[in-house]
C-alpha positions as CSV (number, residue, x, y, z in Angstrom):
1,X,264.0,196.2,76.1
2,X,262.1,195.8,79.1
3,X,265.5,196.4,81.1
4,X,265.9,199.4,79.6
5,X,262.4,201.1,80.3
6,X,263.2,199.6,84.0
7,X,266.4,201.6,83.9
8,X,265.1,204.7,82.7
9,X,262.6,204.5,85.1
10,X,264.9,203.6,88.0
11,X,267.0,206.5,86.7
12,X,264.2,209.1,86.9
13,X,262.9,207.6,89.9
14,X,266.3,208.4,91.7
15,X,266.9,212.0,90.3
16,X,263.5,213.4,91.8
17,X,263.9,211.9,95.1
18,X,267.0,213.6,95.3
19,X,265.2,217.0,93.9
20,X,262.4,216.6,96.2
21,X,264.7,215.9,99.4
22,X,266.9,218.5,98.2
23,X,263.7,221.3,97.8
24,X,262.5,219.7,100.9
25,X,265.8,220.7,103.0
26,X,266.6,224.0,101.7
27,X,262.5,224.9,102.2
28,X,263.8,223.6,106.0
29,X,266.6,225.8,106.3
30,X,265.1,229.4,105.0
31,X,262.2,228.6,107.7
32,X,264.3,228.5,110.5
33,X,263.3,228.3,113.6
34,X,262.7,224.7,115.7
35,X,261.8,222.9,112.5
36,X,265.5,224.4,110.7
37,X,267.3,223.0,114.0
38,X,265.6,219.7,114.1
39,X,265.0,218.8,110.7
40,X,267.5,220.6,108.0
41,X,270.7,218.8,109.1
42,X,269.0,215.5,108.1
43,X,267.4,216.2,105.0
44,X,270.7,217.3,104.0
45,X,272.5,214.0,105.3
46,X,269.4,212.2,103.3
47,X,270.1,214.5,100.2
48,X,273.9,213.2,100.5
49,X,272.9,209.5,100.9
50,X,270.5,209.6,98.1
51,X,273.1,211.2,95.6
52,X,275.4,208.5,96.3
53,X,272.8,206.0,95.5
54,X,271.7,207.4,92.6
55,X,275.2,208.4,91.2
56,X,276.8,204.7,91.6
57,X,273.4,203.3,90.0
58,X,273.6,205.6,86.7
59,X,277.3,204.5,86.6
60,X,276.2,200.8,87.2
61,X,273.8,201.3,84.5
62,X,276.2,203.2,82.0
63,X,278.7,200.2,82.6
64,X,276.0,197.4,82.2
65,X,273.7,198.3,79.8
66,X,276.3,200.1,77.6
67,X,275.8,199.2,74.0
């Protein structure tokens, strides 16, 4: 029970960061500018990074915890 709640939490946890970083970037981009060149590219790389994260979790969790 208590693995589950963890999951679900994880699982939510993971899905806004990669909303927030993704919102985040594309508010980088359509400012343009000095912050667009310096900061865009990387939120973008981050985005990336943090959808592979959360994607192999949720399919470590669908395989695990499958019932």
């Amino acid at each position: 029970m208590i693995s589950g709640i963890l999951v679900k939490i994880l699982s939510i946890v993971l899905l806004i960061a990669v909303g927030l970083v993704l919102i985040l970037g594309i508010g980088t981009l359509f400012k343009g500018g000095e912050t667009s060149k310096k900061y865009s590219n990387k939120l973008m790389q981050l985005r990336v990074l943090l959808q592979f994260i959360a994607v192999v979790a949720l399919v470590a969790f669908a395989y695990f915890f499958k019932n």
